[in-house]
DSSP file (Angstrom, degrees, kcal/mol; ACC not computed):
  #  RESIDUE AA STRUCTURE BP1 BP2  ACC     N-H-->O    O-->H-N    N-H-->O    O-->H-N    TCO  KAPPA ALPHA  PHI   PSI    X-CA   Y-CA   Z-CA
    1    1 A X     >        0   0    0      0, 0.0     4,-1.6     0, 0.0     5,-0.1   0.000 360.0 360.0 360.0 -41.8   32.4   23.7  -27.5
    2    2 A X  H  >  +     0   0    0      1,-0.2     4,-1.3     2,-0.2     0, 0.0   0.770 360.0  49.2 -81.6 -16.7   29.1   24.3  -25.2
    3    3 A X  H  > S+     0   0    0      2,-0.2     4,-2.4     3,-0.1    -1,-0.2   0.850 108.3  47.6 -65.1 -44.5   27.3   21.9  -27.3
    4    4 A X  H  > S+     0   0    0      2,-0.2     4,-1.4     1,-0.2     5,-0.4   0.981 109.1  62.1 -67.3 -34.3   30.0   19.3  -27.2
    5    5 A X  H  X S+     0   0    0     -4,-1.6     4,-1.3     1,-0.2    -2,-0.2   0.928 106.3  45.7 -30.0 -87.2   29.9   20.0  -23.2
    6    6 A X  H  X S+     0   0    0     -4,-1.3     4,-2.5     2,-0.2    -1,-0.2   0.659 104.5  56.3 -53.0 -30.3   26.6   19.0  -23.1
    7    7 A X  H >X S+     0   0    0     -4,-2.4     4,-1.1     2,-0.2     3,-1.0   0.963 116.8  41.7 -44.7 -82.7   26.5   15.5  -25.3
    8    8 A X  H 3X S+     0   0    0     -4,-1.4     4,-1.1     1,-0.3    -2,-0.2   0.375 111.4  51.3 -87.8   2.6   28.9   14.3  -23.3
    9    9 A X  H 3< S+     0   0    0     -4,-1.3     4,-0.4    -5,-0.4    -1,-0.3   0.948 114.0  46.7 -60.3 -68.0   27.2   15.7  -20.2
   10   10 A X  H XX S+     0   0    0     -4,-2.5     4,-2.7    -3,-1.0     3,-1.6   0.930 112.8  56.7 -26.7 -77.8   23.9   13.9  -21.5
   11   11 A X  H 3X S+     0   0    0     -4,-1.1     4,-1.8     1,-0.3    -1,-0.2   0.863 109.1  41.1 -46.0 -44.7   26.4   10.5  -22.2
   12   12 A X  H 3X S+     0   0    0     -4,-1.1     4,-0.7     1,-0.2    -1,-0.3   0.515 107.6  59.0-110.4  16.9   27.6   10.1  -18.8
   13   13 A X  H X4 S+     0   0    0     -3,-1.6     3,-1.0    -4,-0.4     4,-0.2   0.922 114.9  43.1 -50.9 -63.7   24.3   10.8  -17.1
   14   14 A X  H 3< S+     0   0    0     -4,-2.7     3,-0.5     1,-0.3    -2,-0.2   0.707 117.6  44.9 -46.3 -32.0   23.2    7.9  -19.1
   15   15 A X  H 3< S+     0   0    0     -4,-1.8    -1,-0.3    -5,-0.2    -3,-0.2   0.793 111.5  49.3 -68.3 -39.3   26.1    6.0  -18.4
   16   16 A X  S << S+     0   0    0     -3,-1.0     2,-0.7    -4,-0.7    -1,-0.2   0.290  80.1 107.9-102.1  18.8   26.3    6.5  -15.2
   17   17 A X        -     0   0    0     -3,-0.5     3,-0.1    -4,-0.2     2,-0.0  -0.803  67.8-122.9-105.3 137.1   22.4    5.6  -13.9
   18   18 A X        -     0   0    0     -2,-0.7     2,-0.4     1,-0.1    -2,-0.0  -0.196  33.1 -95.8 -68.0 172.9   22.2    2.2  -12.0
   19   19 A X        -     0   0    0      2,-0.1    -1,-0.1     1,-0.1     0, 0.0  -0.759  35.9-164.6 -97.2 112.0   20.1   -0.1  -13.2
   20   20 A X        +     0   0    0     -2,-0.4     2,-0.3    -3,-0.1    -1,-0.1   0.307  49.7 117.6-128.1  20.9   16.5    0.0  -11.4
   21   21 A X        -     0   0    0     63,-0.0     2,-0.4     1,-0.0    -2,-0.1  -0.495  51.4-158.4 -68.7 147.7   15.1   -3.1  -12.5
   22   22 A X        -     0   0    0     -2,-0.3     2,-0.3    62,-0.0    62,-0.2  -0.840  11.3-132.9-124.4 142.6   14.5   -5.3   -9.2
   23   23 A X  E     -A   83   0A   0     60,-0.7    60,-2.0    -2,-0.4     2,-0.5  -0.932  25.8-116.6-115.5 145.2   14.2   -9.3   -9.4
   24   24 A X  E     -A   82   0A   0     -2,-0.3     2,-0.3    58,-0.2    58,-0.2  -0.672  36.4-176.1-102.9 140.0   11.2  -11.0   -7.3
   25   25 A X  E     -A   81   0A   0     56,-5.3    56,-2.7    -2,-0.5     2,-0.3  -0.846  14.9-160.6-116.0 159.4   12.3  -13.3   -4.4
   26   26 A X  E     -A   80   0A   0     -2,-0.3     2,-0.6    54,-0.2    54,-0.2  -0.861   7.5-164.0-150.0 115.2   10.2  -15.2   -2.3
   27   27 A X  E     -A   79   0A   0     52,-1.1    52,-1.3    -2,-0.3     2,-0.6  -0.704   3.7-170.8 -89.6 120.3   11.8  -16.6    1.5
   28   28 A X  E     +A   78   0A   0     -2,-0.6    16,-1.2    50,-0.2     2,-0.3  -0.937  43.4  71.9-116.0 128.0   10.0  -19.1    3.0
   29   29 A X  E    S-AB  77  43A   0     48,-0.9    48,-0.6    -2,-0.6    14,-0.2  -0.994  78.1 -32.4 170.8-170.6   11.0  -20.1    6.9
   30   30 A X  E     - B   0  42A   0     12,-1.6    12,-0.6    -2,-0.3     2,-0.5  -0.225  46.9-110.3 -67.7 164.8   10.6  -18.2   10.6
   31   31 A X  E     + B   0  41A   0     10,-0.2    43,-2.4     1,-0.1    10,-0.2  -0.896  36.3 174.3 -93.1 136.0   10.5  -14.9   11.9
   32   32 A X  E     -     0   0A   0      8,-1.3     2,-0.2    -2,-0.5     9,-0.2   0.510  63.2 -15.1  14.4 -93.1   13.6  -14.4   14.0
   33   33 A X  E     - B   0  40A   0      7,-0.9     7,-0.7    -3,-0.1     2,-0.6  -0.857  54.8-144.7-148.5 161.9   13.4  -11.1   14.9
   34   34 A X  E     - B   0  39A   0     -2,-0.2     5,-0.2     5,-0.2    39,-0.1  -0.917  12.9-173.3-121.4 121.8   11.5   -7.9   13.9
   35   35 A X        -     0   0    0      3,-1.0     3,-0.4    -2,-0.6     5,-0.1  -0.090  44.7 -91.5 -81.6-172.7   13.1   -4.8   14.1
   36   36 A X  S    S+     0   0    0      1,-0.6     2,-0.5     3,-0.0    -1,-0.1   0.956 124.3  10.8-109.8 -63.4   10.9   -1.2   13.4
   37   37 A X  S    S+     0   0    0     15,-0.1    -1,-0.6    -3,-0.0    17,-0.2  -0.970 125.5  68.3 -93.5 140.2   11.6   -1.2    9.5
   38   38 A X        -     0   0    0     -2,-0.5    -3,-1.0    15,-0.4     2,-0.3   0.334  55.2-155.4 165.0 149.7   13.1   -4.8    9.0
   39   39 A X  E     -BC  34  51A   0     12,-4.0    12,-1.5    -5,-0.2     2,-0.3  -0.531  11.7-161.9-124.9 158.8   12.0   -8.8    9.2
   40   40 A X  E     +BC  33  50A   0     -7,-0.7    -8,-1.3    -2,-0.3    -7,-0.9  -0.884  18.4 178.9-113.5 118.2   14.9  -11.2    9.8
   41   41 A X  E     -BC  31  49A   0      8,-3.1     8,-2.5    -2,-0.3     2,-1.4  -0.908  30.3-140.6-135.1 114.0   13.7  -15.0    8.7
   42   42 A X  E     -BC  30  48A   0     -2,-0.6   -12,-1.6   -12,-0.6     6,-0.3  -0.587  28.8-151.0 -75.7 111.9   15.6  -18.1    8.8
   43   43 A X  E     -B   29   0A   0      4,-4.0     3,-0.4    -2,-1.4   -14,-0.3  -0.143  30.5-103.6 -86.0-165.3   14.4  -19.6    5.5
   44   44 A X  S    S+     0   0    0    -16,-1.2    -1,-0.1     1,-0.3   -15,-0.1   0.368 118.5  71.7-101.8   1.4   14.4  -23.6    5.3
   45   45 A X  S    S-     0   0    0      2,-0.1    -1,-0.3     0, 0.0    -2,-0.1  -0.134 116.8-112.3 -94.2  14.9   18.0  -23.4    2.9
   46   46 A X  S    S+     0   0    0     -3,-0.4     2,-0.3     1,-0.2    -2,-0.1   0.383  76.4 135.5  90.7 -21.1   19.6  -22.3    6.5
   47   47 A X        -     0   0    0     -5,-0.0    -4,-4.0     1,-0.0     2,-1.4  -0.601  55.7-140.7-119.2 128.2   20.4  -18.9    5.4
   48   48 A X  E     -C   42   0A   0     -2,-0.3     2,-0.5    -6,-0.3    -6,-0.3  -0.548  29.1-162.2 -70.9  70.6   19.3  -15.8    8.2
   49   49 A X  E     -C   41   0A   0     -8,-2.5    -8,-3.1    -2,-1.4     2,-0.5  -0.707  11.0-146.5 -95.8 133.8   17.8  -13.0    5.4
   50   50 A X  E     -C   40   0A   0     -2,-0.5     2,-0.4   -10,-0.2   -10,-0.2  -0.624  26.1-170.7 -80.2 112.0   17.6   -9.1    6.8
   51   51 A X  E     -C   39   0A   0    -12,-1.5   -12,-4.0    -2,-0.5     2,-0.3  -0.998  27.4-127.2-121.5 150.2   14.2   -7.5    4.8
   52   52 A X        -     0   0    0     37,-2.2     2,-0.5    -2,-0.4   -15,-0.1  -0.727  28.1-170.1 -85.6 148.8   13.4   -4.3    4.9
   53   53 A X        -     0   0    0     -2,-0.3   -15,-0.4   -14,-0.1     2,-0.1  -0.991   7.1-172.8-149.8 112.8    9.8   -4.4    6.1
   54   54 A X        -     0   0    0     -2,-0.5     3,-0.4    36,-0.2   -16,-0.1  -0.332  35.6 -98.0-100.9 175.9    8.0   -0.8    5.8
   55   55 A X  S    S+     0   0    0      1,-0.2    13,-0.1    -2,-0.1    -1,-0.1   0.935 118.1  56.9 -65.3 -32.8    4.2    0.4    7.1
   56   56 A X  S    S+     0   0    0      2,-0.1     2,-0.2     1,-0.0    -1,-0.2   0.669  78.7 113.1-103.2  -4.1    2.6    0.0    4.0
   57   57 A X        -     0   0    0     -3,-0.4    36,-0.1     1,-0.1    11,-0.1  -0.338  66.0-132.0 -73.1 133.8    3.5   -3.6    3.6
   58   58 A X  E     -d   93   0A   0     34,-0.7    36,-2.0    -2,-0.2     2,-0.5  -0.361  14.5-158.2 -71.7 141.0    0.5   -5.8    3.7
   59   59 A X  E     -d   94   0A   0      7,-0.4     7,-2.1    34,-0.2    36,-0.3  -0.961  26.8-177.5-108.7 114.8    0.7   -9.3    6.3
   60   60 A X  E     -d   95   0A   0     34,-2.1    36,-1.2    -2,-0.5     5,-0.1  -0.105  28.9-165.9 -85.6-178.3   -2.0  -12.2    5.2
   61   61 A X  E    S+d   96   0A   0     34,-0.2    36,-0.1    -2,-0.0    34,-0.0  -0.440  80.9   0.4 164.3 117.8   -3.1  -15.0    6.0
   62   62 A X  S    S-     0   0    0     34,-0.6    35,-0.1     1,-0.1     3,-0.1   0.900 129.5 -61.6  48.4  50.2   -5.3  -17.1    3.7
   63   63 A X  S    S+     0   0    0      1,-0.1     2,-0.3     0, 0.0    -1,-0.1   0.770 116.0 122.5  68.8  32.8   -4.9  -14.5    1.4
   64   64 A X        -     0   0    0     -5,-0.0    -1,-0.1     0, 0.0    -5,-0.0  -0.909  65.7-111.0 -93.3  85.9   -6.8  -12.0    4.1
   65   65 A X        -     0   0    0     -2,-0.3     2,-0.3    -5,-0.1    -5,-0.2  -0.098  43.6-179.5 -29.9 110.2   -5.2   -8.9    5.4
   66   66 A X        -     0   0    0     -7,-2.1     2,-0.7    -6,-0.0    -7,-0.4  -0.792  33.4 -71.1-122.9-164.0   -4.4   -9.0    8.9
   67   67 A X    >   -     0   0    0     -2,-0.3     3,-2.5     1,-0.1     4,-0.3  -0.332  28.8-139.1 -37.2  77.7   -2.8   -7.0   11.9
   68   68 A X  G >  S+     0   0    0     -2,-0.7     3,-1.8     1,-0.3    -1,-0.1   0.636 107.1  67.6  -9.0 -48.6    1.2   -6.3   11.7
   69   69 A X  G 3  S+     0   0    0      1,-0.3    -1,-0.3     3,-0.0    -2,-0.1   0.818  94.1  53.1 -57.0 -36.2    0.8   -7.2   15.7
   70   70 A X  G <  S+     0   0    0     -3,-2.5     2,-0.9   -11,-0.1    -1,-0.3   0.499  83.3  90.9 -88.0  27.2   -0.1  -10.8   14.7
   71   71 A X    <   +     0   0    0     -3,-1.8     2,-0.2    -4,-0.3    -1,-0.1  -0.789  68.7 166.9-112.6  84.7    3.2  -10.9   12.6
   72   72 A X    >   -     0   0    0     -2,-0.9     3,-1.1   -41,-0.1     2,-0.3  -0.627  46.6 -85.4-118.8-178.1    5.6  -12.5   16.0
   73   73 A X  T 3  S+     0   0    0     -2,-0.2   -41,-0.2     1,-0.2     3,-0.1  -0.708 113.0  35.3 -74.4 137.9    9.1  -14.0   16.3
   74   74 A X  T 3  S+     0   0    0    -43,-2.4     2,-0.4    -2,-0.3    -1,-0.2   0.225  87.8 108.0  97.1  -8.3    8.6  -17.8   15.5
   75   75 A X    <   -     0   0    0     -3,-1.1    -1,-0.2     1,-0.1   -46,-0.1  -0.837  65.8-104.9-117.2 143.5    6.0  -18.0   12.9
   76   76 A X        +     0   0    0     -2,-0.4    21,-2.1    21,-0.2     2,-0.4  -0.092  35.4 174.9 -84.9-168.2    6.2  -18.8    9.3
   77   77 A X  E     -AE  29  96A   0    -48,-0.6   -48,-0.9    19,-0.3    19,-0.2  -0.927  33.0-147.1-173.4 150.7    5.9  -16.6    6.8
   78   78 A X  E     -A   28   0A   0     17,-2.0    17,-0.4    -2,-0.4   -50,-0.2  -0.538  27.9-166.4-126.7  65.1    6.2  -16.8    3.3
   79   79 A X  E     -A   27   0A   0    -52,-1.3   -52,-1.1    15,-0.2     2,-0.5  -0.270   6.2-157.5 -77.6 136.2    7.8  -12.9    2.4
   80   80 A X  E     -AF  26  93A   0     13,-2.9    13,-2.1   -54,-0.2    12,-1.2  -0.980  27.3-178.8-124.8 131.0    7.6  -12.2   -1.5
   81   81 A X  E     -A   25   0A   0    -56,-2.7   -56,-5.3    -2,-0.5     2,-0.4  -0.912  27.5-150.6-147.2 148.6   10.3   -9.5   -1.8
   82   82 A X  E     +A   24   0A   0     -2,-0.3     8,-2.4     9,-0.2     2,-0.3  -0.888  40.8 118.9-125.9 148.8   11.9   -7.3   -4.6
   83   83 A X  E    S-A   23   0A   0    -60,-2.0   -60,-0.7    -2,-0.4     6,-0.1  -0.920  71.4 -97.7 165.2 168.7   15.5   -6.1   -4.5
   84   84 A X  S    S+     0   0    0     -2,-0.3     2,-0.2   -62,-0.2     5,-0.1   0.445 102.6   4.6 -98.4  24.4   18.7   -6.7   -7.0
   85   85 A X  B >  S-G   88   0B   0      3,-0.9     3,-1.7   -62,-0.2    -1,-0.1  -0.953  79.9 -99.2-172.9 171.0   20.0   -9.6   -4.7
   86   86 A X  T 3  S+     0   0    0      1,-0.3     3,-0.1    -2,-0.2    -2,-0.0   0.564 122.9  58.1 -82.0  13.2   19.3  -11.6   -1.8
   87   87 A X  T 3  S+     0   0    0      1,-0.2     2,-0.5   -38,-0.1    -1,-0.3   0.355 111.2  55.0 -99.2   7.1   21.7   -9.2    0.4
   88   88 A X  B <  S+G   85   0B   0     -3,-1.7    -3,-0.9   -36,-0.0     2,-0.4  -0.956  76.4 156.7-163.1  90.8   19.2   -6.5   -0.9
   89   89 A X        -     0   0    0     -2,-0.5   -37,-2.2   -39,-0.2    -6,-0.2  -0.989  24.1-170.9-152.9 124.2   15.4   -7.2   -0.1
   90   90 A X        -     0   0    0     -8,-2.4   -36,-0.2    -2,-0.4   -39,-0.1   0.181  30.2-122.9-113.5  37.8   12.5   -5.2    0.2
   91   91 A X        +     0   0    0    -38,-0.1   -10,-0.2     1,-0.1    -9,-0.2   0.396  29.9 174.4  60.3 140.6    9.4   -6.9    1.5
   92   92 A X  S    S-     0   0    0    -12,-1.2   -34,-0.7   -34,-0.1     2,-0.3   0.217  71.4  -6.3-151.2 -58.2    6.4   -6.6   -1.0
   93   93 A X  E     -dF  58  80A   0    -13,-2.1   -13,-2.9   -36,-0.1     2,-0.6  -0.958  58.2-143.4-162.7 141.2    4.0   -8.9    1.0
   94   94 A X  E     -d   59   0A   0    -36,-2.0   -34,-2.1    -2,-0.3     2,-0.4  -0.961  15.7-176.3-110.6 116.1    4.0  -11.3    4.3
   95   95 A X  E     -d   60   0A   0     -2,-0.6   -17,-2.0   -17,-0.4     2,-0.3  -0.915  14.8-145.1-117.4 121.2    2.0  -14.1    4.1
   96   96 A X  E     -dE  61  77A   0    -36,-1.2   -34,-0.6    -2,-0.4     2,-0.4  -0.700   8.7-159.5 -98.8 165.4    1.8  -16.3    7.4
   97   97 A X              0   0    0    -21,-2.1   -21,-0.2    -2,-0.3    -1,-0.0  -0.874 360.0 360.0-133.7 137.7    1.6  -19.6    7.0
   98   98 A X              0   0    0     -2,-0.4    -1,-0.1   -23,-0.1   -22,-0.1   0.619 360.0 360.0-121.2 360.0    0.2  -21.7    9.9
């Protein structure tokens, strides 16, 4: 009995872990607003997308690290983002675009 207990312990771990593969997005449009973790960009398809935007994520520009501070509402941005939809985005890297 405490064996079979455990199989099927074992099965619905397995069964029951989400999936933790991530698909890469990449938004290109404006900053919006910036929040203290999160980017808001109106891409050029119209659509307003919330990323979450952490400390360690890098902001470029010509493929140069620079300052989060130069990072304002109104400039574009290119954000390359991982997450399992576009309601679900985490910021990977911010590239401004001038």
């Amino acid at each position: 009995m405490g064996l079979r207990l455990a199989v099927a312990a074992v099965f619905l771990a397995l069964v029951a872990t989400p999936s933790v593969a991530h698909e890469k997005f990449k938004i290109v449009g404006s900053v919006v607003k910036i929040h203290a973790e999160q980017i808001d960009v109106k891409a050029v398809d119209g659509a307003t997308y919330e990323i979450d935007f952490l400390d360690g994520v890098p902001v470029t520009r010509n493929h140069k690290k620079v300052a989060r501070t130069e990072l304002r509402v109104g400039a574009n941005v290119i954000v390359n983002a991982l997450g399992h939809d576009m309601f679900d985005l985490e910021a990977v890297e911010v590239q401004l675009v001038d």
